[in-house]
Structures are given as C-alpha cells and as structure tokens.
Phi, psi and omega in degrees: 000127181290118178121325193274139168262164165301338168295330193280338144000287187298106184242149179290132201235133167240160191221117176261134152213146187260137177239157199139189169279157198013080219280325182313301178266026162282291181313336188288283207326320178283266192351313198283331194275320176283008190270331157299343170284162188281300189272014174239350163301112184099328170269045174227170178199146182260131187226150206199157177244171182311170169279139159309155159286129147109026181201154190261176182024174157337077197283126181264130193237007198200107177261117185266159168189123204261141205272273194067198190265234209005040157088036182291329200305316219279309192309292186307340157303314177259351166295307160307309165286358174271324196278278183339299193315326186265008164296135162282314176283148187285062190274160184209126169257140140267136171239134201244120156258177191302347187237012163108351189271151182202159192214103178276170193191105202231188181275031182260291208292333211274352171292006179213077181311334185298303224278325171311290199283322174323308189296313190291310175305322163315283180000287183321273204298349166255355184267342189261025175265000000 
C-alpha cells in the first residue's frame, strides 16, 4: 500500500490454545462460540501443525484473532470467561500475544470472571506498548 509502513498495517493478533482432555474438540467449540460475537466475526482463524508420522491431517492447536480496534479485545475477554465458566470439563485457555506474553486461565480462575477479562485486557494493553 503506498503511503503506509508496515506498522499501520498491522493488527494486534492474540493466539488461544486450549489444553485438557480433548483440547482439540474444546478448541473448535471456543472458536465457535467466539464467532457468535458480533465484534469477533471474521477475526478468528483456526491453525493447526503438521501431522505427527504416522497420522493424517491436520492438528488444530490454535485459535488466532486478529484484534484491530472497537473494543474487540474487551468482547474477547469477556466472551471467554463466559464461555470457560460452562465447561463442564477441566480445560485451560492460554492467550499468547505476538511477543510472547501469555496469560492462562482455566475453570477455577474463569469463577471470577472480572480476574479474567482483567488479565487478558492487561495482556492487550501492554502488547500495544
């Protein structure tokens, strides 16, 4: 784009993964769940690493979301602890920024939905430093 640096470009991108039993089919679910928000539609992307040898396809291990501005961050923050408070199962979301800061969060901690969207809103605001 003429005029433009690659920073303006650029959007803050955070990376979830889930761990547990069957982290995999967590993971869809969260995706799915964050694709009903409004300020998260289109911004999510699914990722996945090679097949282990000796296994076919794809492991999907990553839900990207790409942030931009109108408050997508805060929605995602509070979308996740709502969604973790109904697990029924012992699942842990990790949110990974671009630079490597991460912030876990499982369904012990997501009982105090404020201590959630707080840590992940940190996250945000210091990766945009």
């Amino acid at each position: 784009m003429v005029g433009m640096t690659q920073a303006d470009t650029e959007t803050p991108e955070l990376e979830l993964t889930v761990s547990g039993d069957d982290a995999e089919t967590h993971l869809l679910a969260l995706r799915d769940w964050l694709a009903m928000e409004d300020a998260l539609r289109g911004r999510l992307e699914l990722r996945g690493s090679a097949p282990e040898s000796g296994h076919m396809g794809v492991a999907l291990d990553v839900v990207a979301v790409a942030l931009g501005s109108g408050g997508a961050g805060a929605v995602l923050a509070r979308s996740l602890s709502t969604w973790l408070i109904q697990r029924r199962a012992d699942v842990k979301v990790s949110v990974v920024a671009a630079d490597g800061r991460r912030v876990e969060v499982d369904v012990r901690r997501a009982a105090d939905p404020e201590h959630v969207i707080g840590a992940v809103v940190a996250l945000l605001d210091q990766s945009r430093n």
